[in-house]
C-alpha positions as CSV (number, residue, x, y, z in Angstrom):
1,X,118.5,132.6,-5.1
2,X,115.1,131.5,-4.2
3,X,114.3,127.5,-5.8
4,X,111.3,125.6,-5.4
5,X,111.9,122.3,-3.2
6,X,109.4,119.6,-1.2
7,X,108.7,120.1,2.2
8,X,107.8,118.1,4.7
9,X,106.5,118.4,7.9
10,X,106.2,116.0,10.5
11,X,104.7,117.4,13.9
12,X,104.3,114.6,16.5
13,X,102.6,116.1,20.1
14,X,102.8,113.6,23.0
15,X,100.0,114.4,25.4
16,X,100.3,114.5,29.3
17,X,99.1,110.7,29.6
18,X,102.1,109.4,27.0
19,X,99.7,109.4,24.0
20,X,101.1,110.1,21.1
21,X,99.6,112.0,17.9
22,X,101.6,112.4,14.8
23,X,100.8,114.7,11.8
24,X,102.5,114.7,8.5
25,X,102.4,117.8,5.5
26,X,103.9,117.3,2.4
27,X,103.8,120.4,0.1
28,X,105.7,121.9,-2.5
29,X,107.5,125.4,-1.6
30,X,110.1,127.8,-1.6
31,X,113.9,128.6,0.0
32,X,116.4,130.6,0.1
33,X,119.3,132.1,1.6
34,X,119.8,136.1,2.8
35,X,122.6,136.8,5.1
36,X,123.8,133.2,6.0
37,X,120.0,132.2,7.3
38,X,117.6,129.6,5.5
39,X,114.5,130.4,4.9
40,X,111.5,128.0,4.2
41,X,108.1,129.0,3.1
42,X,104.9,127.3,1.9
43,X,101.1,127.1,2.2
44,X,99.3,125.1,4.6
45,X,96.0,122.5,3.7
46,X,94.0,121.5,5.0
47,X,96.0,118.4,6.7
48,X,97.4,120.6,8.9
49,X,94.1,122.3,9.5
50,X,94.9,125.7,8.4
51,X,94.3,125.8,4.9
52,X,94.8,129.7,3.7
53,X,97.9,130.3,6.0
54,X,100.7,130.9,4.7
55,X,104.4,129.4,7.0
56,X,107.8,130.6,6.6
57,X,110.7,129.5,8.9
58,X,114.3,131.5,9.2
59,X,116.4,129.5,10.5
60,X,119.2,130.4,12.0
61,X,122.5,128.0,13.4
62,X,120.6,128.2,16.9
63,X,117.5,129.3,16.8
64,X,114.1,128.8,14.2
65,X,111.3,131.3,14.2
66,X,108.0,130.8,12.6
67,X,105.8,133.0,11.4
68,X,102.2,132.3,10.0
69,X,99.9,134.6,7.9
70,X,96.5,134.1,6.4
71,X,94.1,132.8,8.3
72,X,95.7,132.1,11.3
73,X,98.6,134.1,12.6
74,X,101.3,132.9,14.9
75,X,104.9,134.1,15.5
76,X,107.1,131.9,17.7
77,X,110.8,131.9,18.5
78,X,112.6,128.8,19.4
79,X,115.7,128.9,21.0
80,X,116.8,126.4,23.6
81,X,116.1,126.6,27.2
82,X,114.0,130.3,26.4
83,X,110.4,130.2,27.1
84,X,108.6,132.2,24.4
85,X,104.5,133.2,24.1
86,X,103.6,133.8,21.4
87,X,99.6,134.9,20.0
88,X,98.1,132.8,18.0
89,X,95.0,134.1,16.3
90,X,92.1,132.3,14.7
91,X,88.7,132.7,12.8
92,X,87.8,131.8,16.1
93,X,89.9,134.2,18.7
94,X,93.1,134.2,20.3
95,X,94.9,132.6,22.4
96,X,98.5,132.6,24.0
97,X,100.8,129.9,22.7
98,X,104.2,129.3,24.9
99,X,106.9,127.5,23.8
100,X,109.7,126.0,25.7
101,X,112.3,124.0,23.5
102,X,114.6,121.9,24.5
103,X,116.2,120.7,21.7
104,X,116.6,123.1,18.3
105,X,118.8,121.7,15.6
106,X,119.6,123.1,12.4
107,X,121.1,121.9,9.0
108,X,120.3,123.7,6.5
109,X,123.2,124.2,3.4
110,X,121.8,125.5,-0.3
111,X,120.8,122.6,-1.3
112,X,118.1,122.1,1.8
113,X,118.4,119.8,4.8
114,X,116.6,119.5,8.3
115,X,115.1,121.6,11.1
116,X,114.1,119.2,14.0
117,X,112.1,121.0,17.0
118,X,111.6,119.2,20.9
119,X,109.8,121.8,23.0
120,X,106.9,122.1,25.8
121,X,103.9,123.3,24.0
122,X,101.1,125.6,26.1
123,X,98.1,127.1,24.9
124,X,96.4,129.6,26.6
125,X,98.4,128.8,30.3
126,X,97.4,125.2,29.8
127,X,99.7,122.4,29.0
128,X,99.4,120.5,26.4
129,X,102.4,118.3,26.1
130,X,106.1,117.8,24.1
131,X,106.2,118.8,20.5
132,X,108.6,117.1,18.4
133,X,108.4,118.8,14.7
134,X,110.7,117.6,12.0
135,X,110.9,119.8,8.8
136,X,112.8,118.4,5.8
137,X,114.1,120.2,2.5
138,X,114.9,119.1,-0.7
139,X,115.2,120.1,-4.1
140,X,112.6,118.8,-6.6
């Protein structure tokens, strides 16, 4: 049964130098559960800089994959310890965007939960530091 919860997302990137940036989306959306995976989705702003995309996240016990339409376009698997690349598009090109997580934990139950993320993040062969993404659930 799909409900409508509050979402929140809390992406923090910590650059090569130890600098740390932190971004924080709060947003109404939806979830729901299809064969024993969770699934989150909801529509970016223009906080997160891509306003006219739309996110939804399966998540399974050990791995999350993400998937963005609209405007921008990006799917990425994380799974601990496995490098993915993914494409991500733009209104401005594309680029290659590489994952390498090193910490994926899930809890999820029906009545929404956590997804926290740790993983090196590349675009386009260049390095751009460690990730750490925290996505909450819960009904509203």
């Amino acid at each position: 049964m799909r409900k409508e919860v509050l979402v929140t997302v809390k992406g923090t990137l910590t650059d090569e130098r130890g600098e740390k940036e932190t971004i924080e989306l709060v947003t109404r959306g939806s979830y729901f559960c299809r064969n024993a995976d969770f699934y989150i989705m909801y529509s970016e702003s223009e906080v997160s800089g891509m306003a006219g995309t739309t996110t939804t996240l399966k998540a399974e016990p050990s791995r999350v994959t993400l998937n963005r339409m609209g405007v921008q376009e990006l799917r990425q698997v994380f799974e601990v310890g496995v490098f993915h690349r993914g494409n991500y598009v733009t209104p401005y090109g594309s680029m290659f965007c590489d994952v390498l997580p090193h910490k994926v934990e899930v809890d999820l139950t029906e009545i929404g939960g956590s997804i926290n993320l740790e993983y090196d993040l590349a675009l386009d062969h260049q390095r751009i530091g460690c990730q750490a993404l925290e996505i909450t659930v819960r009904e509203v």
